[in-house]
N, C-alpha and C positions, 0 to 999 in steps of 0.2 A: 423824457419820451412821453409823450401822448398815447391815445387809446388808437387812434389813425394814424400813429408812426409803424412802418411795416421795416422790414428787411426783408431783401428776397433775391432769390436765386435760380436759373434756369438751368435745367440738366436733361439733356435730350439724348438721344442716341445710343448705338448697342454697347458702346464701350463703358460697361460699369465705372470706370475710373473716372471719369466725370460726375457721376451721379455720387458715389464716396468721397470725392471732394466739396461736392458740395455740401459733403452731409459734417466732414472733417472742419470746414471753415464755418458751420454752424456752430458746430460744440466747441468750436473755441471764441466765435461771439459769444454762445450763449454764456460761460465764463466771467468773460470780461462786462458782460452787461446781461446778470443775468433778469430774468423776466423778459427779455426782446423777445418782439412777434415778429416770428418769421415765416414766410411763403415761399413756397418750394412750389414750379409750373414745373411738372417733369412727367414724361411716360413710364417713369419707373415708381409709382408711389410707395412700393411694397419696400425700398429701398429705407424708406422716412418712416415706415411706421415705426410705432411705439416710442417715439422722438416729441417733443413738445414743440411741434414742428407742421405746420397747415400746408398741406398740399394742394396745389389745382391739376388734375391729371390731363394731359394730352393725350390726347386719342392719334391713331394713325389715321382718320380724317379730317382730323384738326391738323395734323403737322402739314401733310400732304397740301392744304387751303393754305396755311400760312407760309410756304416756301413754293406758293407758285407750281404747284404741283411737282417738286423736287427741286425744280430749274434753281434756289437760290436759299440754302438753307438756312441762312441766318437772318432770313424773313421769320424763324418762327424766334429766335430772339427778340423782334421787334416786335411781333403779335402779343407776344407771351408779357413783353413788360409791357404792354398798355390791359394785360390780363390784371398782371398783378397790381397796376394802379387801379385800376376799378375799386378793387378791394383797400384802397387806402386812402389817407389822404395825404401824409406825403411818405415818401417809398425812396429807401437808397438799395439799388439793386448791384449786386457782386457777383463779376462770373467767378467759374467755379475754382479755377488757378489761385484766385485772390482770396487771403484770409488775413483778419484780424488778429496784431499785435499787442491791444489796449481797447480801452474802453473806445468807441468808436459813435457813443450813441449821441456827441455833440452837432454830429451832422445836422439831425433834424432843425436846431435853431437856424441855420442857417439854408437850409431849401425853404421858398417863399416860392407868390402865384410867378414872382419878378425875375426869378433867379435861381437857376438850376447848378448840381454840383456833375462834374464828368472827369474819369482820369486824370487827363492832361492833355493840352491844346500839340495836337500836330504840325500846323500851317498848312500850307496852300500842298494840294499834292496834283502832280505834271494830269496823271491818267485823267483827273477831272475836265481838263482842259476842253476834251470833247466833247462836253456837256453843249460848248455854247453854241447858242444859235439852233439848240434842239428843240427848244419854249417846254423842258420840264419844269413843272411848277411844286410848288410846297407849298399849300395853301393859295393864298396871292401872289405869291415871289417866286418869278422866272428864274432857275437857276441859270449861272455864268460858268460855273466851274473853275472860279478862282476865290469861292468859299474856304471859310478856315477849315480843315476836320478836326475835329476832337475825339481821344479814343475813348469808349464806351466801357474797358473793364471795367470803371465802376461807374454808375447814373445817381443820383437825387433829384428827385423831382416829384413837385406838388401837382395834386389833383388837379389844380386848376390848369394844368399844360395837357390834358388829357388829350382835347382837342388837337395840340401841334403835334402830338407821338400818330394819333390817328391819321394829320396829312402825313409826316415823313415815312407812312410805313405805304400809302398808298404811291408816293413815286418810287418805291424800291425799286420795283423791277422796272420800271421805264429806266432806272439810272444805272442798272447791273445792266443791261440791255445793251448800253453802249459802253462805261468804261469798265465790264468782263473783270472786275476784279475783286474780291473777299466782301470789301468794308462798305459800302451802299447801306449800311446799316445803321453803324454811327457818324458816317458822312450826314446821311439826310435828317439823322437824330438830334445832332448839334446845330444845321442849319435851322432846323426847325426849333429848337430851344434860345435860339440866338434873334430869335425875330421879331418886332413887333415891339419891342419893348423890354424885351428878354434877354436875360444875361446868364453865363455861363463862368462858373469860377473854376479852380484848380479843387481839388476834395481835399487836400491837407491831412489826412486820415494816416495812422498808424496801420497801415493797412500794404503786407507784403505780399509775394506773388512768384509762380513759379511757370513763365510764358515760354522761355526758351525751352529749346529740344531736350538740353542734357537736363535742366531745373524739372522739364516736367516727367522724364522719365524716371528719377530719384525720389520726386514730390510719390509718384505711384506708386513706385516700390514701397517707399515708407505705409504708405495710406492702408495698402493690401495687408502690412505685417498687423499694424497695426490693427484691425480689425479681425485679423484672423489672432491676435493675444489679446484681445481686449471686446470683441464684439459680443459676447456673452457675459458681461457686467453689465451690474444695473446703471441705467442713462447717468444718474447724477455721478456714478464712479468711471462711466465713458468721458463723463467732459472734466471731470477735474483730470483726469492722464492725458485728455487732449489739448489742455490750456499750456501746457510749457513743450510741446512732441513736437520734435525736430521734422521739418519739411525743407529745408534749405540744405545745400552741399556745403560739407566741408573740405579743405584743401585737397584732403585723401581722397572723396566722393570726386572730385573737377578732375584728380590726378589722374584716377579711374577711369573717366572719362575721354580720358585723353586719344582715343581714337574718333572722337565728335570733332576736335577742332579745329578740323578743315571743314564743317559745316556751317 
């Protein structure tokens, strides 16, 4: 890692349990790599203090401006990580579900001005279809709406793509505007990473996650004990109990479960 390698994380909204995740998948990076700079864009910064851990605080007329005055709220995820590359020069950003298994900080060799890291490649999805023949643009490039998506849990990407997160965040809402559904965020994210010259790999990262309904209902529970046994130790004895602290279900936790899975 370099002195302009960042990590970072977005936690927005009333539901603490996001902002505790993101604060959980810290202290077990900061573990496996310790020293990482990490940036937390969140309206809760009182969450992060006393953490070795940089915030940039959103304001409720920041959030308000970046989701279109409410209309599309995961415009302030695309605001916020072109926040947090300002501040870097290359930046692999993790939402908050997502935490580190192992050392993770090989990434940066491999995000260039050429080559960006994301999830994993989607393909073509139908709802875009309506795109065509609208003339939304990304930069220079008229979208068709038979672009790949790629999903956004996790980003790398070098300062020098500043520029393309800036167009894909300006046709957000032209492109929620017509295909009405969640993802216009890493849709236009990966169009825009994918352009020009620009390539987009798989992250390959040791890096698990808890996206489903029951996975993140558990992931919570755990998160909440845990802080409420352990939130009053000092940092460095928070993250050596949080580098091996179970967030995943076991067969008993899924069995438990078992009124979910008709969802």
């Amino acid at each position: 890692m370099q002195s302009g390698d960042n990590f970072g994380y977005i936690a927005y909204g009333e539901k603490e349990g996001y902002h505790r995740g993101a604060l959980m998948s810290a202290m077990k990076l900061l573990h496996h790599c310790p020293g990482a700079n990490i940036i937390v864009a969140t309206d809760k910064p009182r969450i992060f203090s006393g953490y070795p851990i940089r915030t940039l605080e959103l304001t409720a007329e920041q959030k308000s401006r970046m989701s279109f005055n409410g209309s599309y709220g995961f415009g302030i995820k695309a605001a916020s990580t072109i926040k947090l590359l300002e501040h870097s020069e290359r930046l692999l950003v993790l939402d908050t579900d997502m935490y580190p298994m192992g050392d993770i900080s090989a990434c940066f060799r491999r995000i260039t001005p050429t080559r960006s890291l994301m999830r994993l490649r989607e393909g073509q999805k139908k709802d875009y279809e309506a795109l065509a023949g609208k003339g939304i643009r990304i930069g220079d490039y008229t979208l068709t709406g038979r672009e790949t998506m790629w999903n956004s849990g996790i980003v790398g990407v070098h300062q020098a793509n500043l520029g393309a997160l800036v167009d894909a965040y300006a046709a957000l809402q032209s492109v929620f505007e017509v295909v009405r559904v969640h993802t216009p965020e890493q849709f236009c994210v990966g169009v825009a990473l994918s352009r020009d010259g620009r390539t987009i790999s798989l992250h390959g990262l040791p890096v698990w996650n808890y996206q489903t309904v029951g996975k993140k209902m558990l992931a919570f529970q755990r998160i909440a004990e845990f802080f409420e046994a352990y939130g009053d130790l000092p940092v460095d004895r928070q993250i050596a109990k949080a580098a091996g602290y179970r967030l995943w279900r076991t067969p008993l936790d899924v069995w438990r479960q078992r009124h979910l899975w008709s969802l």
